[in-house]
N, C-alpha and C positions, 0 to 999 in steps of 0.2 A: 252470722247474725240470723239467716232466715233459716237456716239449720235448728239453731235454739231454740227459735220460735216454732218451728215444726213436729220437735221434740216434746215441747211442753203441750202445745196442741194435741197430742197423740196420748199422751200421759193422761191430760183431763179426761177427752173422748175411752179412755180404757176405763180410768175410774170411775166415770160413769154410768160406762156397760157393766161392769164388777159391778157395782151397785146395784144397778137394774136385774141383776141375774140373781143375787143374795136376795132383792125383796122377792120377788115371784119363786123362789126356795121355800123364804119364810111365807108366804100365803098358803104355799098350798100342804103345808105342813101344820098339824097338831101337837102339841104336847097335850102328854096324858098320865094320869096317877094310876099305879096297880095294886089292888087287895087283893087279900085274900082271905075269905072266910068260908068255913062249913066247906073246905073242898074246892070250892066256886073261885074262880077268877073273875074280880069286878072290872072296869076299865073306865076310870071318870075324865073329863078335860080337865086337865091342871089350869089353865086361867077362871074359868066361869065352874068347874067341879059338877057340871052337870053330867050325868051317868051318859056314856054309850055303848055299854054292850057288856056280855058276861056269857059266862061257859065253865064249862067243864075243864074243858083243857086248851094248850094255846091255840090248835089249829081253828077250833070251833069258835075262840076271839078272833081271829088275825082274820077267819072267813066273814064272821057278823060286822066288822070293822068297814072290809072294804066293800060289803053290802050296801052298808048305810053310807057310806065316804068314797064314793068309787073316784078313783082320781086322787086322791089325800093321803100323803105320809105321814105316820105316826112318828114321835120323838119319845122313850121313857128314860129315866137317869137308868145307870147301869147299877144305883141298889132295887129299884123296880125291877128291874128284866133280870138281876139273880134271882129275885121270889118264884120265875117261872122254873127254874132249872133244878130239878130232883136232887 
């Protein structure tokens, strides 16, 4: 009996840290939309589509990114991050 109940106590307490580990994941992470016009690579936020950053090429985004974001993962869908690849 106090085995089951030790059990189920341990399971809550995990599901809960798993929780707590997936939000602070999602905080500190952005989704983002990629263009591309005239050459240029734009980079907007997919929730609010506010512009953050553009360049020439990807290193000169990925470098302005963690300029302005230092501490912040980007997320883009895998048809955005083909547009970068030649």
């Amino acid at each position: 009996m106090r085995e089951r109940w030790a059990i189920r106590k341990l399971n809550n307490m995990l599901g809960d840290l798993n929780q707590k580990i997936q939000q602070t994941n999602d905080d500190d992470k952005i989704q983002i939309n990629i263009e591309l016009k005239d050459s240029m690579i734009y980079i907007y936020n997919k929730e609010t589509s506010m512009y953050l950053a553009h360049g020439a090429t990807k290193d000169v985004v990925e470098s302005m990114l963690l300029e302005k974001f230092p501490g912040k993962k980007f997320a883009a869908s895998t048809e955005d991050l083909l547009k970068l690849t030649p």
